[in-house]
TIRO-2110 file (N, C-alpha, C; in Angstrom, 1 decimal):
// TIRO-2110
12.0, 20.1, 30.8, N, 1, A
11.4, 20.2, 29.5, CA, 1, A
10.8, 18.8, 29.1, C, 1, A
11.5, 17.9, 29.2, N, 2, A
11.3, 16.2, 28.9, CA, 2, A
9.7, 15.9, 29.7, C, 2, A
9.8, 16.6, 30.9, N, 3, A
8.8, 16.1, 32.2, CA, 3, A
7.5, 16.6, 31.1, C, 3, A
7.4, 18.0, 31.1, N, 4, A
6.8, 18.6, 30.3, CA, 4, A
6.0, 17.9, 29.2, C, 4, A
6.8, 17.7, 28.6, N, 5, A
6.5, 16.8, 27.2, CA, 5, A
5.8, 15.7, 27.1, C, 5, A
6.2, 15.2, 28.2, N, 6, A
5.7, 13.7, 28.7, CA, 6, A
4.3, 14.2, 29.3, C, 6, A
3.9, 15.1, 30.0, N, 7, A
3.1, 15.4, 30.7, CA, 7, A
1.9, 15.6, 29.3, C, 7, A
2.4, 16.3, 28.7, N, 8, A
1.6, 17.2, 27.6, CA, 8, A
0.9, 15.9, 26.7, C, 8, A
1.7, 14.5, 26.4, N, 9, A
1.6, 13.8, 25.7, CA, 9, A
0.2, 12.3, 26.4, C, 9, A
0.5, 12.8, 27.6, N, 10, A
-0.4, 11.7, 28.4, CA, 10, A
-1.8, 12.7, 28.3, C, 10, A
-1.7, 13.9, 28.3, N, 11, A
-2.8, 14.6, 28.4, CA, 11, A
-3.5, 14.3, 26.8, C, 11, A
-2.6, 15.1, 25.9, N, 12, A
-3.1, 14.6, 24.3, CA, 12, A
-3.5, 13.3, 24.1, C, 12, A
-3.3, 12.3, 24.3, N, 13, A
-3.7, 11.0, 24.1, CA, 13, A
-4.2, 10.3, 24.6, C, 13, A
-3.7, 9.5, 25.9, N, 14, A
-4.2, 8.9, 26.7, CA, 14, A
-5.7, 9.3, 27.5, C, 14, A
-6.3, 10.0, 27.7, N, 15, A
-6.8, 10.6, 28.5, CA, 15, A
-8.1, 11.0, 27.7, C, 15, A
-8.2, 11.7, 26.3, N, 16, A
-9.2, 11.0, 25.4, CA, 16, A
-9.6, 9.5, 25.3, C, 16, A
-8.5, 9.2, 24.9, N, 17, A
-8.9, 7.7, 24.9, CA, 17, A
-9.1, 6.6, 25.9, C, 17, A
-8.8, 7.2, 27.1, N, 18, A
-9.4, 6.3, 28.1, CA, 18, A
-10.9, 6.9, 28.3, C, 18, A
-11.0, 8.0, 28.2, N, 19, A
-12.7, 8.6, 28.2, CA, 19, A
-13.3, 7.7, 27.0, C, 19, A
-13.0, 7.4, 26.1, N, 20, A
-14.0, 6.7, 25.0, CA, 20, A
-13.5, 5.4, 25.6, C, 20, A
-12.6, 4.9, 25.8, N, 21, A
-13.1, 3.2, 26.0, CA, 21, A
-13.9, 3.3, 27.3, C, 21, A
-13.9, 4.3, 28.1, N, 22, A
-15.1, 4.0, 29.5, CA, 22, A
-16.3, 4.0, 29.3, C, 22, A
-16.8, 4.9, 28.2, N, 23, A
-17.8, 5.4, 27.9, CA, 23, A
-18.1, 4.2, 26.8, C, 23, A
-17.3, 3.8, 26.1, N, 24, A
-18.1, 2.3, 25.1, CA, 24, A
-18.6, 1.2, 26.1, C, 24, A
-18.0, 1.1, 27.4, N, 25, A
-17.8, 0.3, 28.2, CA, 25, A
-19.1, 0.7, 28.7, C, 25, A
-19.0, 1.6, 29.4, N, 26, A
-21.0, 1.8, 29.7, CA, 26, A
-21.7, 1.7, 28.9, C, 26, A
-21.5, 2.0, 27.8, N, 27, A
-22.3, 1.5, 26.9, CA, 27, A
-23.2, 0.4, 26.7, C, 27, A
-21.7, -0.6, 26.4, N, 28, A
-22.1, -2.0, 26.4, CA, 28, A
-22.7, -2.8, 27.2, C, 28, A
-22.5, -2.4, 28.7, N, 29, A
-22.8, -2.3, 29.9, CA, 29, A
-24.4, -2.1, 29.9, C, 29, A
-25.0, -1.0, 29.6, N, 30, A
-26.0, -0.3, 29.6, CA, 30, A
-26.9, -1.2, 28.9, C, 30, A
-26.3, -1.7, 27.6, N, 31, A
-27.0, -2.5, 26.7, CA, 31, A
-27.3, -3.9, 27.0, C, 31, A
-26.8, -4.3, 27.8, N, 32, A
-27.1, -5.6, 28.2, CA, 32, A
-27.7, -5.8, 29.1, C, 32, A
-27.3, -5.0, 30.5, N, 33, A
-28.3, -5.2, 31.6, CA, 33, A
-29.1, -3.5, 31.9, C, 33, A
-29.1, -2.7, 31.7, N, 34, A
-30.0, -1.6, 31.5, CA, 34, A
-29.2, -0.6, 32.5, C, 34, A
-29.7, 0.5, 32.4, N, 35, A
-29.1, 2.0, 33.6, CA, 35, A
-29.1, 1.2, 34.8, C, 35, A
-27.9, 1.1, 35.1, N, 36, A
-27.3, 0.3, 37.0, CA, 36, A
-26.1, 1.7, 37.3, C, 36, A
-25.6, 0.9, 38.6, N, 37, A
-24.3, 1.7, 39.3, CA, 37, A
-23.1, 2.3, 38.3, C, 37, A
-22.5, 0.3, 37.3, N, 38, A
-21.5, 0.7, 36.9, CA, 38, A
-21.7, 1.4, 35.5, C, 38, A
-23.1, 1.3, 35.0, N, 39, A
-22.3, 2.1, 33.7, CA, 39, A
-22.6, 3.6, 33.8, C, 39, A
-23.7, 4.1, 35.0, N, 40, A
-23.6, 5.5, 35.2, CA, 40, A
-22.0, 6.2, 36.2, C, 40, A
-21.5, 5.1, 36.5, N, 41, A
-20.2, 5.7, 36.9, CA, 41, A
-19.1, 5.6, 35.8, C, 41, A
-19.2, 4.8, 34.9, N, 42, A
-18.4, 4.7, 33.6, CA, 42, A
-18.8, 6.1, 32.7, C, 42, A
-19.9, 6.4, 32.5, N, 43, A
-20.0, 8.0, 31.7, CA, 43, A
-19.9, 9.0, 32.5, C, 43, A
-19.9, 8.8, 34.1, N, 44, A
-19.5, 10.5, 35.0, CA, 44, A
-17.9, 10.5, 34.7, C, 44, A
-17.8, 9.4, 35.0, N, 45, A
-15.7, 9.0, 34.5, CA, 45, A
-15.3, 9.8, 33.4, C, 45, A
-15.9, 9.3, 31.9, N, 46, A
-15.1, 9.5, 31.2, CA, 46, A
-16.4, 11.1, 30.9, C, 46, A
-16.8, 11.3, 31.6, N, 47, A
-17.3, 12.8, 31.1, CA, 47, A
-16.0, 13.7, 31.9, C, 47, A
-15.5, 13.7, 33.6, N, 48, A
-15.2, 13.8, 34.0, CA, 48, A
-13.7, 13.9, 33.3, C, 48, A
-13.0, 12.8, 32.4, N, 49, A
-11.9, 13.1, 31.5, CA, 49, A
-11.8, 13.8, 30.4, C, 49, A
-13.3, 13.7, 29.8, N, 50, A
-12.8, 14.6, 29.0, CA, 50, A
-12.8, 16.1, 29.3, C, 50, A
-13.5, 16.6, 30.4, N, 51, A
-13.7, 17.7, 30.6, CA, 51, A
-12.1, 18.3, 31.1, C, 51, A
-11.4, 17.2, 31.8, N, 52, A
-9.8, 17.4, 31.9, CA, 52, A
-9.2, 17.9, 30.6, C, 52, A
-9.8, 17.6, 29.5, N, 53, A
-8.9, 17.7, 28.5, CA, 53, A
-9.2, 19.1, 28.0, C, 53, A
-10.5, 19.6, 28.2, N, 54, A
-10.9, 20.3, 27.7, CA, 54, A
-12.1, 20.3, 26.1, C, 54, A
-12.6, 19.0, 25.8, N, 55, A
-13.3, 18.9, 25.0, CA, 55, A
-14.4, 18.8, 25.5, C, 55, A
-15.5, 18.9, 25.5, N, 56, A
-16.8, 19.3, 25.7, CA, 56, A
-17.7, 17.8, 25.5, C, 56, A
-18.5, 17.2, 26.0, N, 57, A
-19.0, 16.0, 25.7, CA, 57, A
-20.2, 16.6, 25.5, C, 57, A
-20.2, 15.3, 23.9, N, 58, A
-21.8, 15.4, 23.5, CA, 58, A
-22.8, 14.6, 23.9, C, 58, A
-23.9, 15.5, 24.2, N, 59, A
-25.0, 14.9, 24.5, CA, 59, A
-25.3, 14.3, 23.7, C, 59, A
-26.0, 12.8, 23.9, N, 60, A
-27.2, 11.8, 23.6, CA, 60, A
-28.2, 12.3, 22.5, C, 60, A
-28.9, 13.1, 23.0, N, 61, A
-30.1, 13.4, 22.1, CA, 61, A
-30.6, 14.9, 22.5, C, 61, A
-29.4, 15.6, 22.3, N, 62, A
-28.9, 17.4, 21.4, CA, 62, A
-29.9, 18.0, 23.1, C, 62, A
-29.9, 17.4, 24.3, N, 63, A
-30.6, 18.6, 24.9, CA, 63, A
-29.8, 18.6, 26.0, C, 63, A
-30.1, 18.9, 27.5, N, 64, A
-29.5, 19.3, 28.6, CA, 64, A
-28.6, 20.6, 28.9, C, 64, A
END
């Protein structure tokens, strides 16, 4: 049950929130030196986490 909980709790929190600091991270990334390797692997990452969680990521500019 404990395992559980612990499991449940890494999923609730951690795991959003490591999807948003990867993706500010490309961001910033993106903003400084333009579309490269790392910051298109920083938003497949944390698109790829949140989709773990089950929240849906928003597009950029409402299309795809």
């Amino acid at each position: 049950m404990r395992r559980a909980i612990g499991r449940w709790a890494v999923l609730a929190v951690a795991v959003p929130l490591a999807a948003v600091g990867a993706r500010r991270i490309g961001q910033a990334v993106e903003a400084r030196r333009g579309s490269n390797r790392v910051s298109r692997m920083l938003h497949k990452g944390a698109d790829t986490l949140q989709g773990m969680t089950g929240r849906k990521r928003r597009h950029r500019f409402g299309f795809r």
